[in-house]
Biopython code that builds the backbone (N, CA, C, O; Angstrom):
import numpy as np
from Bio.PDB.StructureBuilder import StructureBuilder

atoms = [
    (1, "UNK", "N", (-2.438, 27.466, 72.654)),
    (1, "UNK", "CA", (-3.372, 26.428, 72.241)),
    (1, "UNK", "C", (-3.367, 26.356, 70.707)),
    (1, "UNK", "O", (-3.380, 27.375, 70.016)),
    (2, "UNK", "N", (-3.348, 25.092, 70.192)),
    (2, "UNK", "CA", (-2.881, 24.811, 68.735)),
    (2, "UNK", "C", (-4.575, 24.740, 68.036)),
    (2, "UNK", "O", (-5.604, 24.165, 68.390)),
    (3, "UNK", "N", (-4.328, 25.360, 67.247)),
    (3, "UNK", "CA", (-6.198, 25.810, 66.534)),
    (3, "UNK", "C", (-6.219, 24.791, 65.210)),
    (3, "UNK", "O", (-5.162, 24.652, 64.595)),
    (4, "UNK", "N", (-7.377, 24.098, 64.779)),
    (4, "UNK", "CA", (-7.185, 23.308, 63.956)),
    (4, "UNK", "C", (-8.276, 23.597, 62.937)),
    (4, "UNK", "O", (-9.490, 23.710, 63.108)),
    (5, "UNK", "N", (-7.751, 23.662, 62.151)),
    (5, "UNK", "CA", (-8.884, 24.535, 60.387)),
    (5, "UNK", "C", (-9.412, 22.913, 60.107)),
    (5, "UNK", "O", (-8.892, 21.800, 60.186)),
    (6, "UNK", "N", (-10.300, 23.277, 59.861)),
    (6, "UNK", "CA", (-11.305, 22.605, 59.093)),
    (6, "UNK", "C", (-11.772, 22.713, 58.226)),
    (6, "UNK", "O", (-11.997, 23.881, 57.909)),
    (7, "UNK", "N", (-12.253, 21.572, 57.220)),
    (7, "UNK", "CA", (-12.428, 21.791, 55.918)),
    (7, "UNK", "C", (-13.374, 22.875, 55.018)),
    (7, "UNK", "O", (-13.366, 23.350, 53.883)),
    (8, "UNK", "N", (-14.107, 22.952, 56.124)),
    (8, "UNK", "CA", (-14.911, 24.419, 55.825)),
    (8, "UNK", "C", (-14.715, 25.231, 56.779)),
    (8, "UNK", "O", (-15.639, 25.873, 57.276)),
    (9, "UNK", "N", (-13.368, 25.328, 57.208)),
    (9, "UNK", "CA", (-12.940, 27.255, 56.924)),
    (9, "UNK", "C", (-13.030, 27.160, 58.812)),
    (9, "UNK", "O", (-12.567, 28.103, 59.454)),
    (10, "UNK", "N", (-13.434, 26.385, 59.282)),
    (10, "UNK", "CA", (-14.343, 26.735, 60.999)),
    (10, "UNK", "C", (-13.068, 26.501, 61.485)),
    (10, "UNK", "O", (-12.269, 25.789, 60.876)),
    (11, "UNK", "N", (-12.787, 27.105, 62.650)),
    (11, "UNK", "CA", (-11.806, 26.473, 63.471)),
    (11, "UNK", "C", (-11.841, 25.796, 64.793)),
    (11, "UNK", "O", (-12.708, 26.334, 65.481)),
    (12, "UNK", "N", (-11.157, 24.690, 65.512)),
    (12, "UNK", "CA", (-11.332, 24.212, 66.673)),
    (12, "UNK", "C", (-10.571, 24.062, 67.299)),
    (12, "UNK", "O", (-9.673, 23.496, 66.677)),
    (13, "UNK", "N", (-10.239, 24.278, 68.562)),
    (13, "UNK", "CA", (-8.917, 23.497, 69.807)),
    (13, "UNK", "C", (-8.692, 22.415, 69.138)),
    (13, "UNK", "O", (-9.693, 21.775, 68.817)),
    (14, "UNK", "N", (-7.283, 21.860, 68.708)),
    (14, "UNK", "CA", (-7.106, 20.571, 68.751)),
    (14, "UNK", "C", (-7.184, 20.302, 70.677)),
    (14, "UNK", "O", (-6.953, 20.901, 71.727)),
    (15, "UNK", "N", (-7.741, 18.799, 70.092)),
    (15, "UNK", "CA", (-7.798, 18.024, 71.504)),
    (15, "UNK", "C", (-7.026, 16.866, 71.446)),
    (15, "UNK", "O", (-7.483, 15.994, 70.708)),
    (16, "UNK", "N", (-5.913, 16.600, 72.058)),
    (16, "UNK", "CA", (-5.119, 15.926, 72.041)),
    (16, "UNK", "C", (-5.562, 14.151, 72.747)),
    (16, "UNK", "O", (-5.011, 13.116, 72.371)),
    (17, "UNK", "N", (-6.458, 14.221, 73.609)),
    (17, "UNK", "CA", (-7.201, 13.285, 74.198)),
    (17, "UNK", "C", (-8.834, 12.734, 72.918)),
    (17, "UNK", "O", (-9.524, 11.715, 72.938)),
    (18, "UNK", "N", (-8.871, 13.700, 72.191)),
    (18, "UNK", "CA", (-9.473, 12.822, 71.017)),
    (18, "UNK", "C", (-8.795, 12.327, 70.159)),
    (18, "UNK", "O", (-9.067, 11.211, 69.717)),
    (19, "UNK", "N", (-7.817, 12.999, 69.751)),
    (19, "UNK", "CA", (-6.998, 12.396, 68.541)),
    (19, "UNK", "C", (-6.805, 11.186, 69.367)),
    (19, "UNK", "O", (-7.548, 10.315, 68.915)),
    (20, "UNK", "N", (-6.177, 10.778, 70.312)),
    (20, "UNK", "CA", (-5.765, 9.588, 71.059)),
    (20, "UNK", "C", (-6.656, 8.654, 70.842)),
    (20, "UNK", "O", (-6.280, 7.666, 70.211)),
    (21, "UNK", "N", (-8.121, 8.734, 71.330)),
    (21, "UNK", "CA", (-8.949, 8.111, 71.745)),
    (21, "UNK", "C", (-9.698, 7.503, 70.587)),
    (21, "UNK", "O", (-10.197, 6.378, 70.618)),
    (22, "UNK", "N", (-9.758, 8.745, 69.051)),
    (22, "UNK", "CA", (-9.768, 8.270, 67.787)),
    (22, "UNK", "C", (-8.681, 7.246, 67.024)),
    (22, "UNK", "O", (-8.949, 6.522, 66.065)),
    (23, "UNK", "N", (-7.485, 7.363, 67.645)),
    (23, "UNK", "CA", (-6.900, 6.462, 66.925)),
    (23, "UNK", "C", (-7.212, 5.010, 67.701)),
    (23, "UNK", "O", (-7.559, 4.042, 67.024)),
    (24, "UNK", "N", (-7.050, 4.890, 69.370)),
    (24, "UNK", "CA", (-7.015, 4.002, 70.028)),
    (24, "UNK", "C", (-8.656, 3.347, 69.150)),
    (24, "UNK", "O", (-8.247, 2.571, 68.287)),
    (25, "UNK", "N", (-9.489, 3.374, 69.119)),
    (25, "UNK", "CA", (-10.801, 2.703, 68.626)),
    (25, "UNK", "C", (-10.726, 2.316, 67.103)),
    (25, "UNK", "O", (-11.469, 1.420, 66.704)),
    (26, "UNK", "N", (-9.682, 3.080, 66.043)),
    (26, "UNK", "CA", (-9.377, 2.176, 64.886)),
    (26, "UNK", "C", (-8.378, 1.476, 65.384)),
    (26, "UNK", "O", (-8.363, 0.426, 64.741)),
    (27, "UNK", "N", (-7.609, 1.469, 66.100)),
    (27, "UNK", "CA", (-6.861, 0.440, 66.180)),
    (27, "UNK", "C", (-7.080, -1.030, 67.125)),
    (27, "UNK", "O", (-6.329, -2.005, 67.172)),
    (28, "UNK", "N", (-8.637, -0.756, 67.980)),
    (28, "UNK", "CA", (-9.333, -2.112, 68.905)),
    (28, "UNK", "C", (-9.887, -3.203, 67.521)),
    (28, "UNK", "O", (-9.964, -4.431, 67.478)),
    (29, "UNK", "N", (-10.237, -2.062, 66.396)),
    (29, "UNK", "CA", (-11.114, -2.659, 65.648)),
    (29, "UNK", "C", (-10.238, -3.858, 64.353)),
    (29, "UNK", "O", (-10.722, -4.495, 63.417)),
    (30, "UNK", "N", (-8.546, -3.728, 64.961)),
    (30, "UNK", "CA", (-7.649, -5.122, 64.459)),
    (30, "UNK", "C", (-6.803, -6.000, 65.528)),
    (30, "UNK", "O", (-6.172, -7.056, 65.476)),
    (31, "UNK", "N", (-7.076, -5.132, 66.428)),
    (31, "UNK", "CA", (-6.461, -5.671, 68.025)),
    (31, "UNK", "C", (-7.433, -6.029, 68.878)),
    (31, "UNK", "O", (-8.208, -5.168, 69.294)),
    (32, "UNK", "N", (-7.560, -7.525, 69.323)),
    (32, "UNK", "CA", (-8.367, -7.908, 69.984)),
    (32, "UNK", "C", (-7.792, -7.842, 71.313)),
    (32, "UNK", "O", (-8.523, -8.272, 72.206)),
    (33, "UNK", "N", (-6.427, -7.318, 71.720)),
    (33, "UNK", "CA", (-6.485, -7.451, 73.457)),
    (33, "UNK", "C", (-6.570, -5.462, 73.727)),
    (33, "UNK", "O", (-5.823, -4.591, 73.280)),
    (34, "UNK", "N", (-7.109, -5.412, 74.122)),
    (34, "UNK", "CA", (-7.390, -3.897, 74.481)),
    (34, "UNK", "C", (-6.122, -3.719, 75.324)),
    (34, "UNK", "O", (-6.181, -2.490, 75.271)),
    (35, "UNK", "N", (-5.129, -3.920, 75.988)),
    (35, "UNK", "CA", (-4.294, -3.202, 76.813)),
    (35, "UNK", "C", (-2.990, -3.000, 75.365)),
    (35, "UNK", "O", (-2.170, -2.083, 75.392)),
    (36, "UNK", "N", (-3.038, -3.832, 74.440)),
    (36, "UNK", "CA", (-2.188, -3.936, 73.385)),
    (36, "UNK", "C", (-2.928, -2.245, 72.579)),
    (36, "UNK", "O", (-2.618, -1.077, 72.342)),
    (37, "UNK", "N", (-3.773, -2.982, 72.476)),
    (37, "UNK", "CA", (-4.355, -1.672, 71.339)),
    (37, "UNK", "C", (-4.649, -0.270, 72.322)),
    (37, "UNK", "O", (-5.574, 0.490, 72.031)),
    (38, "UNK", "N", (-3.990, -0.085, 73.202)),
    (38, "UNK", "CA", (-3.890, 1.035, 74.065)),
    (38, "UNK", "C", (-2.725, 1.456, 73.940)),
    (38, "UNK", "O", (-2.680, 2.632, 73.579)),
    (39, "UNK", "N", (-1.244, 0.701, 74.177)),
    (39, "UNK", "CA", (-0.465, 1.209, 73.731)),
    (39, "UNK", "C", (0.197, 1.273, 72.610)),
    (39, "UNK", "O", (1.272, 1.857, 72.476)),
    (40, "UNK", "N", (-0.550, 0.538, 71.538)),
    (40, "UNK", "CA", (-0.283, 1.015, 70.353)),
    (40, "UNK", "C", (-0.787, 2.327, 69.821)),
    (40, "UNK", "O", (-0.184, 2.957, 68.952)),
    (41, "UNK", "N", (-1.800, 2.679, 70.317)),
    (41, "UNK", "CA", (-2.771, 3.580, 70.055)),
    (41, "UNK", "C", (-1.689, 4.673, 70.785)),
    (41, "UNK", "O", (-1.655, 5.525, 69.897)),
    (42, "UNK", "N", (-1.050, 5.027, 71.539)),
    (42, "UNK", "CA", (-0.273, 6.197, 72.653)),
    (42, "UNK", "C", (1.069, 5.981, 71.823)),
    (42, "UNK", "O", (1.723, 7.011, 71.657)),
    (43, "UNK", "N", (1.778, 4.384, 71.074)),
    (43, "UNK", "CA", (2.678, 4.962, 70.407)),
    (43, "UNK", "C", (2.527, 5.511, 69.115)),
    (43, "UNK", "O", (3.326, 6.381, 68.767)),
    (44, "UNK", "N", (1.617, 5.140, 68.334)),
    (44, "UNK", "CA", (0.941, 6.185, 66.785)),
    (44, "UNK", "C", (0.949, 7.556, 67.836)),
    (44, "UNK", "O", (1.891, 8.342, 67.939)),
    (45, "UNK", "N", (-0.015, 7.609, 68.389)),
    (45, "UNK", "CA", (-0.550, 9.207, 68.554)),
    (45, "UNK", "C", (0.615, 10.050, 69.300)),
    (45, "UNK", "O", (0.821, 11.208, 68.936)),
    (46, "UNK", "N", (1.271, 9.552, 70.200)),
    (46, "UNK", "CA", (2.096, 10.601, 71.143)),
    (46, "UNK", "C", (3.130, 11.488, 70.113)),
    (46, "UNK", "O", (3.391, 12.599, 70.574)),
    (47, "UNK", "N", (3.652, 11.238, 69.025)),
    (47, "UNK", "CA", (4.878, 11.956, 68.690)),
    (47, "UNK", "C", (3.733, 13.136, 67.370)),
    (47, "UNK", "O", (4.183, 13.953, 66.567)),
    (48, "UNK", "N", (2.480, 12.830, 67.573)),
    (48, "UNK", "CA", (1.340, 13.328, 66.743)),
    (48, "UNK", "C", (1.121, 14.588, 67.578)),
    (48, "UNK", "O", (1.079, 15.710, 67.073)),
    (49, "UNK", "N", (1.000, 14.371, 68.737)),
    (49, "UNK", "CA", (0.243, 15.540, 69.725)),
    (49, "UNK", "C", (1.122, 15.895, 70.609)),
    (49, "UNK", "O", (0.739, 16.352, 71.686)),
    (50, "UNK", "N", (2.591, 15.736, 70.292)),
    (50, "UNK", "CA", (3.250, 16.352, 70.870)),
    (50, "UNK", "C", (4.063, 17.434, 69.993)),
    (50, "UNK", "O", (4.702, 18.424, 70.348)),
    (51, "UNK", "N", (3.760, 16.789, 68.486)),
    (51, "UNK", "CA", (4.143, 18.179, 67.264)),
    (51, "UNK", "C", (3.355, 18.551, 66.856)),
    (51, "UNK", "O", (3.607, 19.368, 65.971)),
    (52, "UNK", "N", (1.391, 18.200, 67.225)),
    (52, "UNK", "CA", (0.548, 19.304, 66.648)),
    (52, "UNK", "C", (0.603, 20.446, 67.888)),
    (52, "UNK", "O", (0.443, 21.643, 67.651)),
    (53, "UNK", "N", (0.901, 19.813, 69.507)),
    (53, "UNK", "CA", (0.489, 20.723, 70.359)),
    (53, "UNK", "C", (1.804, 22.069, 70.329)),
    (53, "UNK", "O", (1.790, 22.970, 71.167)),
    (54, "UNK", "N", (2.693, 21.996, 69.408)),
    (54, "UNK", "CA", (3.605, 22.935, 69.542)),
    (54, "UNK", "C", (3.014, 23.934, 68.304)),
    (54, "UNK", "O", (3.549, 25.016, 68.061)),
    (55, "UNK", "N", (2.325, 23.637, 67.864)),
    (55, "UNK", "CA", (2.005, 24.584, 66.310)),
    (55, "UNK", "C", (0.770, 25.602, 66.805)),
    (55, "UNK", "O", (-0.014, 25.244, 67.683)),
    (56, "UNK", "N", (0.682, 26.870, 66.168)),
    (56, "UNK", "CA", (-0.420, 27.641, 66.505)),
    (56, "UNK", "C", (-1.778, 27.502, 66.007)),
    (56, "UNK", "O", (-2.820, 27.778, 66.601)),
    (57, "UNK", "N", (-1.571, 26.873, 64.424)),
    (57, "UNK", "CA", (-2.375, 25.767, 64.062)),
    (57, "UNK", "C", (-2.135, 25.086, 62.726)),
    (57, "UNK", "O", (-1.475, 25.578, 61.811)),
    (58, "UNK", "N", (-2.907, 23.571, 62.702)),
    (58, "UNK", "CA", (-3.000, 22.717, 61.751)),
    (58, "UNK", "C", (-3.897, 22.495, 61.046)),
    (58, "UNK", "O", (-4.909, 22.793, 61.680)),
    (59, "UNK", "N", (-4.265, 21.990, 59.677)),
    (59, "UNK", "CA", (-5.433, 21.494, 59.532)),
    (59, "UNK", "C", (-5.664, 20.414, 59.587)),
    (59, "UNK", "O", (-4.785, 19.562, 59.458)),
    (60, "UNK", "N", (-7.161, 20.079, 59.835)),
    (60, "UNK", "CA", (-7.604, 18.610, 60.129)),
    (60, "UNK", "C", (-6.655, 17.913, 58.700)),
    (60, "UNK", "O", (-6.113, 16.833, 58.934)),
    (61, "UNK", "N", (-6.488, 18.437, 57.453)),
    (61, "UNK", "CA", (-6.187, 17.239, 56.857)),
    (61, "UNK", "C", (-4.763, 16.724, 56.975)),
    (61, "UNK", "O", (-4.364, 15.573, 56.798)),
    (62, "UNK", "N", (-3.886, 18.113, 57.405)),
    (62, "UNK", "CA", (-2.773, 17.579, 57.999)),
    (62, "UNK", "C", (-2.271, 16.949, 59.056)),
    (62, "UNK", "O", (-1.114, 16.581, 59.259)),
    (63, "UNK", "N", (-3.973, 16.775, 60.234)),
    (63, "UNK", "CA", (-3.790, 15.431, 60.916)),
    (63, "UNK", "C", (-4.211, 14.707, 60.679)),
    (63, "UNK", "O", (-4.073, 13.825, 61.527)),
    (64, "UNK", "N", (-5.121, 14.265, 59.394)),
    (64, "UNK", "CA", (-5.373, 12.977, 59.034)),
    (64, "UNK", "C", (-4.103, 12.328, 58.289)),
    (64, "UNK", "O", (-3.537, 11.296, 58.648)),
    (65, "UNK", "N", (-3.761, 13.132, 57.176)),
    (65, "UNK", "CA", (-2.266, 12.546, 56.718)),
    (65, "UNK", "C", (-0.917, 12.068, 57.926)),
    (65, "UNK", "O", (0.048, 11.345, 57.678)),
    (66, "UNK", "N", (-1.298, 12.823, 59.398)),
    (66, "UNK", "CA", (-0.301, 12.127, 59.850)),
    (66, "UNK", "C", (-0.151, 11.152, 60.141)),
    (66, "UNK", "O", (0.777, 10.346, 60.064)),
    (67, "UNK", "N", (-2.107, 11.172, 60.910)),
    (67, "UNK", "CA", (-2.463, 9.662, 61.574)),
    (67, "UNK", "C", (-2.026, 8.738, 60.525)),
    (67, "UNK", "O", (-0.982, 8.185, 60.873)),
    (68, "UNK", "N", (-2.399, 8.398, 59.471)),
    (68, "UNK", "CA", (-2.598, 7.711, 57.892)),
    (68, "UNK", "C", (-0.709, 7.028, 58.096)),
    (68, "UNK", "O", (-0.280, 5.874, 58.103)),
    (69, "UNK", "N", (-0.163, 8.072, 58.205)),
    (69, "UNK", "CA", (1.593, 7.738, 58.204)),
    (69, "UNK", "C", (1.546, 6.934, 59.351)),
    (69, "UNK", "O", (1.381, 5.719, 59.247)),
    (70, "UNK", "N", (1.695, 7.581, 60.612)),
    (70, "UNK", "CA", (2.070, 6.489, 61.549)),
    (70, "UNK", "C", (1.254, 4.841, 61.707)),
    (70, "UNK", "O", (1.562, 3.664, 61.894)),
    (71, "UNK", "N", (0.061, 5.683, 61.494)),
    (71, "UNK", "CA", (-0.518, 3.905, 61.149)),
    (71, "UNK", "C", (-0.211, 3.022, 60.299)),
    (71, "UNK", "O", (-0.372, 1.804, 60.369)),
    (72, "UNK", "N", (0.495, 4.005, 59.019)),
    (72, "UNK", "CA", (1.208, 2.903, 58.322)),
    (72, "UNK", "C", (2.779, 2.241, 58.653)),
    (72, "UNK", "O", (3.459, 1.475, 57.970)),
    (73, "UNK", "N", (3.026, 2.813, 59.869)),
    (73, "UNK", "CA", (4.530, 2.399, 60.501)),
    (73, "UNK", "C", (4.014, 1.277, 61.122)),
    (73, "UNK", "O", (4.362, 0.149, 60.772)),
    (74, "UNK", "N", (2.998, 1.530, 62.255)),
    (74, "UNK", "CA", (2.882, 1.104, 63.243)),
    (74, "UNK", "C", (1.596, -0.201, 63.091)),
    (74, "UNK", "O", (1.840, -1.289, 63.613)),
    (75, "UNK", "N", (0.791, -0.075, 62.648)),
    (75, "UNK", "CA", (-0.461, -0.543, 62.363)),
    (75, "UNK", "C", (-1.076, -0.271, 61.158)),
    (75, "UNK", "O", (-1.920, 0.619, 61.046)),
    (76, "UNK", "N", (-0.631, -1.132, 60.045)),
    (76, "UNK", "CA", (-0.874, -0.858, 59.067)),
    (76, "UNK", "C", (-2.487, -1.346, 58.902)),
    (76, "UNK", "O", (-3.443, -0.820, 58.332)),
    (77, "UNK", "N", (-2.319, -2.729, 59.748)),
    (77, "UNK", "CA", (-3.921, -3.337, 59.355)),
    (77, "UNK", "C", (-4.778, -1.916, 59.375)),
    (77, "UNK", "O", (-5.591, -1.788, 58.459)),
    (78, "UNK", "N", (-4.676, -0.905, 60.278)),
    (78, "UNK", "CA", (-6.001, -0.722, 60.978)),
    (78, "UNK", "C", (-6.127, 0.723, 59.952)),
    (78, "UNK", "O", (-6.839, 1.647, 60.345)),
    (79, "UNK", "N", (-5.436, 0.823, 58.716)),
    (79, "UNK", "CA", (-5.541, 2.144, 57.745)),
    (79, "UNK", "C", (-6.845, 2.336, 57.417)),
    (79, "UNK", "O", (-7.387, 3.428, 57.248)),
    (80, "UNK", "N", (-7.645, 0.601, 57.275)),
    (80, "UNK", "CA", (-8.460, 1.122, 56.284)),
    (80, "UNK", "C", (-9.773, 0.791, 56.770)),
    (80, "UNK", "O", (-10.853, 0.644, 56.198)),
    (81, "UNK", "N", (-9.198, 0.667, 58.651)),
    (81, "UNK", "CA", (-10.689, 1.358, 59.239)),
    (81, "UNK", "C", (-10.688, 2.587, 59.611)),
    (81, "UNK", "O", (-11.724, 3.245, 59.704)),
    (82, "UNK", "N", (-9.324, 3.115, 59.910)),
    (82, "UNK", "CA", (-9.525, 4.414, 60.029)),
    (82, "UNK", "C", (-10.195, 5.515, 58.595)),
    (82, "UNK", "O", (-10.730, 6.623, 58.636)),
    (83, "UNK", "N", (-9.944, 4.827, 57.716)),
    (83, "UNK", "CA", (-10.833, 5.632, 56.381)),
    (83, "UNK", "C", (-12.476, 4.994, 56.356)),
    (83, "UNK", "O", (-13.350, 5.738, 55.911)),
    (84, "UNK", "N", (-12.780, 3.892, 56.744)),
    (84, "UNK", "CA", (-14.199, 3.954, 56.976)),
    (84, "UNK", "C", (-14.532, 4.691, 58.563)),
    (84, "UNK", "O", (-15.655, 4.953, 58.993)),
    (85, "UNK", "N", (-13.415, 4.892, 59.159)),
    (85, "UNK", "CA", (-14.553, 5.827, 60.387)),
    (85, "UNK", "C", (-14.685, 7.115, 59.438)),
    (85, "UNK", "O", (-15.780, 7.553, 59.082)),
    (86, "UNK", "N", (-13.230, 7.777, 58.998)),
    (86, "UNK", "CA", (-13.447, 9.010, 58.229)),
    (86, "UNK", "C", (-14.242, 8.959, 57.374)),
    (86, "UNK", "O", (-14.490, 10.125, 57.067)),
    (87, "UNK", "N", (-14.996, 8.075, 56.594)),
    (87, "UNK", "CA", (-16.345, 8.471, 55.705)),
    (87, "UNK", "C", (-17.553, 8.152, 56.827)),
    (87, "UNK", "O", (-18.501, 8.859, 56.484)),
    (88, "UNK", "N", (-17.843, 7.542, 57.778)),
    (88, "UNK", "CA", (-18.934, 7.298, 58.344)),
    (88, "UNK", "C", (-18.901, 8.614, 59.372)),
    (88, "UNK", "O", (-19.953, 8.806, 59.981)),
    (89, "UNK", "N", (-17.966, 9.400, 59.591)),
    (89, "UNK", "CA", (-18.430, 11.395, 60.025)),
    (89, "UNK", "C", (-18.715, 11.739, 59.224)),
    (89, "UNK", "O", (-19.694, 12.466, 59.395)),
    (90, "UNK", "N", (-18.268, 11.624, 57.742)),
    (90, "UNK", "CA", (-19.034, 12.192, 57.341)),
    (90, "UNK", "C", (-20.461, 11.948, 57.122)),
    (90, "UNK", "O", (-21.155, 12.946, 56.928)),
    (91, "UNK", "N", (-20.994, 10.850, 57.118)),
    (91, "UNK", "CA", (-22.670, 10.483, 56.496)),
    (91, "UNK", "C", (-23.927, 11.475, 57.805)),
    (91, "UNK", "O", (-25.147, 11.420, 57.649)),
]
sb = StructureBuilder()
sb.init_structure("model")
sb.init_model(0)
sb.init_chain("A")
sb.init_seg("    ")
for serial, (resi, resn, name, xyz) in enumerate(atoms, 1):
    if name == "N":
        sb.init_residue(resn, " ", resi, " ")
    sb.init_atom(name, np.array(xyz, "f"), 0.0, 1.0, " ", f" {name:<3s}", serial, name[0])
structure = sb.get_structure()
């Protein structure tokens, strides 16, 4: 199981069904047909959680920099909601 550091030091299971489910919801929020923004969302994330799930662990910021990349392959619109979800966890 691939352990994922966090910015203060804590560690967690990566969950491969959130990362998914986090990208799939920035990416509804430039894709208005949901079966589109489903598999866009599985092609960003799958080659994500299939090389974090081989690692013993990552840190969150080295899966935010990945998400950040493939969304900029794949879905560029949806970069810069994925940085307002990432400041609205934090508030």
């Amino acid at each position: 199981m691939t352990e994922v550091i966090k910015k203060d030091g804590s560690r967690d299971n990566f969950q491969p069904s959130k990362l998914e489910a986090s990208i799939q919801n920035v990416i509804r929020t430039v894709k208005e047909n949901p079966e589109e923004a489903k598999q866009l969302a599985k092609k960003v994330a799958g080659p994500l959680i299939s090389s974090f799930s081989k690692k013993k662990e990552t840190s969150s910021s080295d899966i935010k920099q990945s998400v950040l990349g493939r969304l900029a392959q794949h879905a560029p619109e949806a970069i810069s909601a994925w940085k307002s979800f990432e400041q609205n966890k934090r508030q």
